[in-house]
Steps between C-alpha positions, in 0.01 A plus 500: 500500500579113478529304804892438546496099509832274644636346198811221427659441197653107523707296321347142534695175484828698516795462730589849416334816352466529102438137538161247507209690395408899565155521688310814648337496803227727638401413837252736561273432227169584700271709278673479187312374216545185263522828232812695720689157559442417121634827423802447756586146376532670126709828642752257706535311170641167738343215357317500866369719756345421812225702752451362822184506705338372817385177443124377467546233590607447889729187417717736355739751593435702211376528136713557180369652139750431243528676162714521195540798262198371316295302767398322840610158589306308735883323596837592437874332678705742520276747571353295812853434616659875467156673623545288847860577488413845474283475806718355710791739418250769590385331838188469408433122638707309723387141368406273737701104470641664199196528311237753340203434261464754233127553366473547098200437222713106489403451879702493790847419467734401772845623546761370693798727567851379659842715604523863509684811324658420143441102609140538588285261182138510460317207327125496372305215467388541136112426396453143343637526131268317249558372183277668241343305169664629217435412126782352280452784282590750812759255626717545126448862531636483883810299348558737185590775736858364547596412129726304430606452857563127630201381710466300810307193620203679624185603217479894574233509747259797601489523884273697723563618830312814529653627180595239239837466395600297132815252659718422217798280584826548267770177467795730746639744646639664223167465266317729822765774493540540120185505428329783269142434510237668263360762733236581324390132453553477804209803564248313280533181670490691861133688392310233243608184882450811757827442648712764629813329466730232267762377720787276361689292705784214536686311698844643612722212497468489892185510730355807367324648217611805244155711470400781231177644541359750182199715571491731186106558492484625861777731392797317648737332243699308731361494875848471706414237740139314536369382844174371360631331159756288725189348688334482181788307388551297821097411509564386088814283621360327771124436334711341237737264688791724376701622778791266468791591630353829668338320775264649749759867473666717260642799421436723187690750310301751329578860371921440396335587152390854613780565706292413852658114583183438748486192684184341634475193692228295463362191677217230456403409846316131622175651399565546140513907580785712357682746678737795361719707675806687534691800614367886431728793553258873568701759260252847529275579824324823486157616445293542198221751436262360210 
């Protein structure tokens, strides 16, 4: 008979459930194999799932495998925000000066948490983005993906920051929510550059940015709401001198597409380093027998 383990399902960067982005949580993951949690990540058919372990590494307070239907990630945003949600609305840590450091195959990661209940927001420090050499050739292929739609300043850029993101920036608002992007050009360009995800992106008219993120070759068409594609973003905006009007902090809407309206808030700190964050909301607690 399977082990019965604690498990969460969350809604991340939601002020209210159905919203932000669905993520499972197993926090007793000890014993299970990368084979079981592959298996699980497919069955939950969320575009993440996360298993938490004791940590390796005695910085931290505990380690984090992350996996979508189709594969491990060595980071992930809004899985790294909701799993330590999930832990704290289980009373699993009490964080000491408001912080914990998760462990994952990206390093350690600090996490800063402030307020409590429905208020309570936990930020990640996400690993340094960099941006990747790409050929002209793979650049026009990027930029084909949105057709006809109007483009922005910014040359579509392929960013790494763990996983590697294509960051396409549209002329508005309005050219980010109507798009209809090629899917499955979108697939080819995701497997022949190794990314796992083409996010496009504007600015809002205010201080924020619209965000789309399409992962059709890991299975997931339209991801609702994309922790680690906003840093990738942020990291592309602030290596280029393009922040503008966004400053040093801004807020993103992601998801309105899907139905999910997430918000994530995101912040380039002295150091260069970008921080996301935001408000979870736990929706299922139970156990689960795999």
């Amino acid at each position: 008979m399977a082990t019965p383990r604690e498990f969460l399902q969350v809604d991340v960067f939601a002020d209210r459930p159905g919203a932000g982005n669905g993520l499972a949580v197993v926090l007793d993951a000890e014993g299970m194999t990368p084979e079981a949690m592959q298996r699980f990540a497919n069955w939950t058919n969320l575009s993440e799932t996360t298993f938490v372990l004791p940590a390796q590494d005695p910085r931290a307070d505990y380690r984090l495998r992350i996996f979508t239907p189709r594969s491990e990630l060595p980071f992930a945003g809004h899985p790294s925000v909701g799993t330590a949600h999930a832990l704290l609305e289980a009373g699993r840590f009490a964080p000491a000066d408001g912080a914990l450091v998760q462990e994952c195959a990206a390093g350690l990661l600090p996490l800063r948490i402030a307020g409590a209940g429905d208020a309570r927001t936990v930020s990640v420090r996400a690993p340094r983005s960099r941006v990747r050499e790409a050929t002209p050739a793979a650049i026009a292929r990027a930029r084909a993906c949105v057709g006809s739609a109007p483009m922005g300043a910014l040359a579509p850029a392929l960013v790494d920051i763990g996983p590697s993101f294509w960051c396409v920036e549209l002329a508005d608002e309005p050219a980010v929510r109507g798009l209809a992007p090629d899917l499955d050009a979108i697939a080819e360009v995701m497997v022949a550059d190794g990314a796992v995800g083409y996010a496009v992106f504007a600015r809002d008219g205010g201080a924020g940015l619209v965000v789309r993120v399409f992962c059709p070759a890991d299975g997931i068409p339209e991801d609702p709401v994309t922790g680690a594609a906003n840093a990738a973003l942020a990291g592309l905006l602030h290596a280029r001198g393009a922040l503008g009007g966004l400053g040093r902090a801004w807020r993103v809407s992601q998801g309105r597409e899907v139905g999910r309206d997430g918000r994530i808030d995101v912040r380039v700190d002295d150091e260069g380093e970008v921080w996301i964050g935001g408000t979870s909301r736990t929706v299922i607690r139970g156990t689960v027998a795999w």
